[in-house]
N, C-alpha and C positions, 0 to 999 in steps of 0.2 A: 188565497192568501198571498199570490206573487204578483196580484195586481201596483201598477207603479204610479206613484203620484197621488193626488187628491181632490177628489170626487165629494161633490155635495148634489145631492139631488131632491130638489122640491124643498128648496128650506126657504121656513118663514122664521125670522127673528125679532119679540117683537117686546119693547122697553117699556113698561106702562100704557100709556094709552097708547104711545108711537110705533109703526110697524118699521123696522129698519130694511127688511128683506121679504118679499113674500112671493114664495116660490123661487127660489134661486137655485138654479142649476149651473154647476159647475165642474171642469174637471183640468186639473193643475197636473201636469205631467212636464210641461217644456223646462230645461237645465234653469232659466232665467227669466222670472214671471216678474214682472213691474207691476204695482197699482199708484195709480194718482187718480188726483183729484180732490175738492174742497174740504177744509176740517168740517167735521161731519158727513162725509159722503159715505162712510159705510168702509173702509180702509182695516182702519182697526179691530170693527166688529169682522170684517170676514176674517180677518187674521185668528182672532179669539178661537170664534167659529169651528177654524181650519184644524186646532190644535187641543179641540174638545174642552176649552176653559171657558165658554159656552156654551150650552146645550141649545139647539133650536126647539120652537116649540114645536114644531112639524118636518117631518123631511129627514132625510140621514145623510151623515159624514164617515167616508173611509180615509183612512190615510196609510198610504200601501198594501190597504188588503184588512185594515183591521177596523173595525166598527169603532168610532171615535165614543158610542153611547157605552156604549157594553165591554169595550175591552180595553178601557183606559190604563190598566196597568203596563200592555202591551205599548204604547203611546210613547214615554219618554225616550226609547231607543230608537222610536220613527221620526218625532216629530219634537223641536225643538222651538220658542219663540224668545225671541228681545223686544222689551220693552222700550217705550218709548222714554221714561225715566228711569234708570238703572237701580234708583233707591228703590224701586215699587221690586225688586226682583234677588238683591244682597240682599243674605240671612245672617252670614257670617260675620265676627270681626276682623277678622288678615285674609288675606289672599289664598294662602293658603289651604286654611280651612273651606274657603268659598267653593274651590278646585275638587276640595277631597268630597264635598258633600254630595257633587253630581255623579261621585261614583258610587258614593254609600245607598243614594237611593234607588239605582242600579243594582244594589246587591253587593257590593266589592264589602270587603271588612276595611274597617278604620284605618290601621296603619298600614294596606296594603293602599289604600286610597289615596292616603297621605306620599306614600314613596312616589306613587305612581302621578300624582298633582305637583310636586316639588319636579320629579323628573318632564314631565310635561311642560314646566316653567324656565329647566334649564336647556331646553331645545330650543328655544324661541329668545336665548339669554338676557332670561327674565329673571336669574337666580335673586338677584335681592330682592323682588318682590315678594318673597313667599311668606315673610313676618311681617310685612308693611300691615298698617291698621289701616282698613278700607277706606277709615276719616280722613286719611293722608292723602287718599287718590286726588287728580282732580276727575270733574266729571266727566271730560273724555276717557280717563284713563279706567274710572270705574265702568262705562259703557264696554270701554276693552275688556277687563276682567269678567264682564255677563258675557259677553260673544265666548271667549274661552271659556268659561265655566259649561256654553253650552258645545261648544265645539266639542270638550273631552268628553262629551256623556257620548259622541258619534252617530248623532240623528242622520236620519237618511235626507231630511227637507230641515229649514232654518227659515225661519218666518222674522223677517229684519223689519220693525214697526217704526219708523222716522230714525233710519241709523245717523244722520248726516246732521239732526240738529242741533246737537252740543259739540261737534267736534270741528277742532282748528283747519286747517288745510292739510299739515301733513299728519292728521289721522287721517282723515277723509281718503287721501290718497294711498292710504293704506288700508282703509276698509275695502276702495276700490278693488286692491289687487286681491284683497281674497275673495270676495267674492268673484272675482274674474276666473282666479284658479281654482278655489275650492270643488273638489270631487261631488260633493252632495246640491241638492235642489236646493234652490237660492229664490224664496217670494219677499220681494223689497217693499215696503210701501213708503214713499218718497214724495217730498215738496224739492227736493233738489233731482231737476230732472236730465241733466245731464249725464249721471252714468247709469241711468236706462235708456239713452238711445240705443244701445248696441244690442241689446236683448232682445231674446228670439219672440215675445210677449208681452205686453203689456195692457192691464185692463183700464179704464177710465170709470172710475165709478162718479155714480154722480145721484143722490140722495136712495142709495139701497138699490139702484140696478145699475148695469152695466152696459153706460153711454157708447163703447168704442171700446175693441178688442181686439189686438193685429200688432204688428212688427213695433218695438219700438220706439223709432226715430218715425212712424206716421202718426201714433198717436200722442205721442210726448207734444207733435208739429201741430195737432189739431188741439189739443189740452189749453197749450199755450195763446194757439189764434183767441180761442173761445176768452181764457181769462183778459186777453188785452182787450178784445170789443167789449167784454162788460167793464170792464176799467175805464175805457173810452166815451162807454154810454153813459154810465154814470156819473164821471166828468163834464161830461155835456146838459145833463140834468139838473143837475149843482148848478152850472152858468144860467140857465134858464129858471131856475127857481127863486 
């Protein structure tokens, strides 16, 4: 059970007739894991996957030590995910409530939830936010409120699914720094490939396996060649047809 990180090994994942993953073995340990690569390449599904909101049809998933199949109740305090649309993931009307719920399902009683999401809101001086009606947010601001909603539950990993594309520059720059500093495991999956060069990992998926897996700023460097030459080929294609 003090196994670190997240472990798939021999997963098949598979959508109707389409097989997304078959036999994927993996293991997610490094502070700062990147995935890129095309919509549809399999991104999102390993993320699901990773956080048992998927079940494979073969193969098992741990995540820190805990059987993603069998001991899901165990899951929330390991393993966190943001979605790529923030509406797919607020339950609540205010902020506040949204804060106290990830405690409640935690275990925390109500208004100890509530003290404890109000005071979490005035460390970060967020204090008026805590009556706002989530209608008011904009969409960056509600993608902020799911990041914190998952922050205070204090998963040990944070599965960030396209954190970068609703948001202006200076959230961006602000997602940046936390994931930069934040304590717990950080798997990004990203079109904006810029603040994963620095990361000690990054995977390349590319239709359910995994093209390229290494530092960074080399495969972020190879990601990018590959989509220019096919941007460039089929440019040339077009002139020719």
């Amino acid at each position: 059970m003090t196994e670190q990180g997240i472990h798939l090994q021999s997963v098949t994942l598979r959508r109707g007739a389409a097989t997304l993953f078959d036999g994927l073995s993996l293991s997610l340990t490094e502070p700062r894991i990147g995935l890129v690569g095309d919509n549809g390449a399999g991104k999102s599904s390993l993320l699901r996957v990773a956080c048992g909101l998927l079940a494979p049809d073969s193969g098992s998933v741990t995540v820190h030590g805990a059987d993603a199949g069998k001991e899901r109740t165990r899951l929330p305090g390991l393993v966190g995910i943001l979605f790529q649309n923030p509406d797919d993931q607020i339950i609540f009307p205010t902020v506040v409530e949204e804060l106290a719920f990830s405690l409640t399902a935690q275990g925390e009683g109500r208004r100890e939830a509530r003290r404890r999401a109000s005071a979490y809101l005035g460390e970060r001086g967020l204090d008026g936010w805590a009556d706002r009606a989530v209608g008011s947010l904009s969409q960056g601001q509600r993608q902020r409120l799911c990041l914190m909603a998952l922050d205070i539950m204090g998963p040990r990993t944070l599965l960030l699914d396209e954190p970068f594309a609703s948001l202006d520059l200076p959230a961006q720059a602000r997602l940046v720094r936390h994931v930069r500093t934040t304590d717990r495991q950080v798997v990004l999956s990203s079109h904006v490939l810029e603040p994963l060069l620095e990361f000690e990992r990054v995977l390349w998926l590319d239709g359910g396996r995994i093209r390229a897996d290494g530092p960074g700023r080399e495969v972020c460097a190879a990601y990018r060649a590959d989509v220019e030459d096919r941007a460039e080929r089929a440019g040339d294609a077009q002139l020719l047809s």
